[in-house]
N, C-alpha and C positions, 0 to 999 in steps of 0.2 A: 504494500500500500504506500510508504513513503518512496516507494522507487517511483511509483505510478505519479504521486502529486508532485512530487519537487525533483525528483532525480536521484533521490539520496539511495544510496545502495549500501550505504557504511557509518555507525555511528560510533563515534570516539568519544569516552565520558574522562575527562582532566580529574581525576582523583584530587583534593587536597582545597585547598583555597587560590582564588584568583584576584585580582583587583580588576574589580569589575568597570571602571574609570578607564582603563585600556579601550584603545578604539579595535579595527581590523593588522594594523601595523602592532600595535602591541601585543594582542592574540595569537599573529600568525609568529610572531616572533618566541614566546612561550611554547607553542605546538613544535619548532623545530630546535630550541636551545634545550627547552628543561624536559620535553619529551621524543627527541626523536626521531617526529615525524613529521612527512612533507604537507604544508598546508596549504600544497598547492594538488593535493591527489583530487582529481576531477568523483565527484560523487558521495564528498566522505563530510560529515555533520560532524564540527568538534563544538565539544560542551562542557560550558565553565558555571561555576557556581562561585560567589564572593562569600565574606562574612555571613552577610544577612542571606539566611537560605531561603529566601521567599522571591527570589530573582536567579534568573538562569539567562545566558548570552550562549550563542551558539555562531559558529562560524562555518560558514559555506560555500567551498572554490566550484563558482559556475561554468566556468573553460573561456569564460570571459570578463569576470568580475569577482568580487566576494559578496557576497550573501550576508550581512547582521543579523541573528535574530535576536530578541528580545521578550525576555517574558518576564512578567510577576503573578505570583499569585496576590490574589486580593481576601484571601483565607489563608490560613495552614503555612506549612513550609515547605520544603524538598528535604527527603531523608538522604544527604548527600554524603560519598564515603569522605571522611577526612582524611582517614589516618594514612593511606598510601600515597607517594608521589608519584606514582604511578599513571599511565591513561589504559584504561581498559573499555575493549569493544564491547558495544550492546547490542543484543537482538532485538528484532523490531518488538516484542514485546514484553523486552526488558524498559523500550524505549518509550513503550507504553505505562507500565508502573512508574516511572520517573516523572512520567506527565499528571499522574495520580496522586503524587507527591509520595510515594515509596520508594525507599532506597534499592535501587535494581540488581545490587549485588549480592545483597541479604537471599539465603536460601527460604526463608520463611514466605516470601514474596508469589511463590509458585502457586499458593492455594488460591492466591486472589486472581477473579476475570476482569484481563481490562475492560472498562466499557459499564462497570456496575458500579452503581455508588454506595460505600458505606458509611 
């Protein structure tokens, strides 16, 4: 489904804290110094959380631009992992729990259906 709406084929979650004040230069420069990776890979969603976990930025190289996205929640938070510095891939609906505000790497997360509210 996310391939079908935006192209996205690949979602990369930034483990840890961000300063979310970083534009698309600041981002893509974190995705290739403190993780790695090219943030210029045509299809692939990278996602940052700051402090305040009730805001999530995502980054998205379109093969001719970058992509910002932005969100907040206006409830709740995101159950974001902190502790690794790590960037770990999500399944599209691992991608979906995260949008739920569960933390997508917790195994406990499996019982829940995206799309139903609790």
């Amino acid at each position: 489904m996310l391939e079908d709406a935006a192209g996205i084929r690949r979602v990369v979650l930034a483990c840890g804290t961000v300063d979310l004040r970083k534009g698309i230069d600041g981002l893509a420069m974190i995705i290739g110094d403190k993780y790695k990776q090219n943030p210029f890979e045509k299809g692939t969603l990278f996602l940052f959380c700051g402090q305040r976990s009730d805001r999530i930025k995502g980054l998205f190289w379109q093969g001719t631009g970058f992509l910002l996205l932005y969100k907040r929640l206006e409830d709740g938070r995101l159950s974001w992992p902190r502790t690794t510095q790590e960037a770990a891939e999500l399944t599209e609906e691992q991608f979906h729990y995260l949008m739920l505000g569960l933390n997508p790497l917790e195994p406990k997360v499996k019982d829940v259906k995206p799309g139903k509210i609790y």
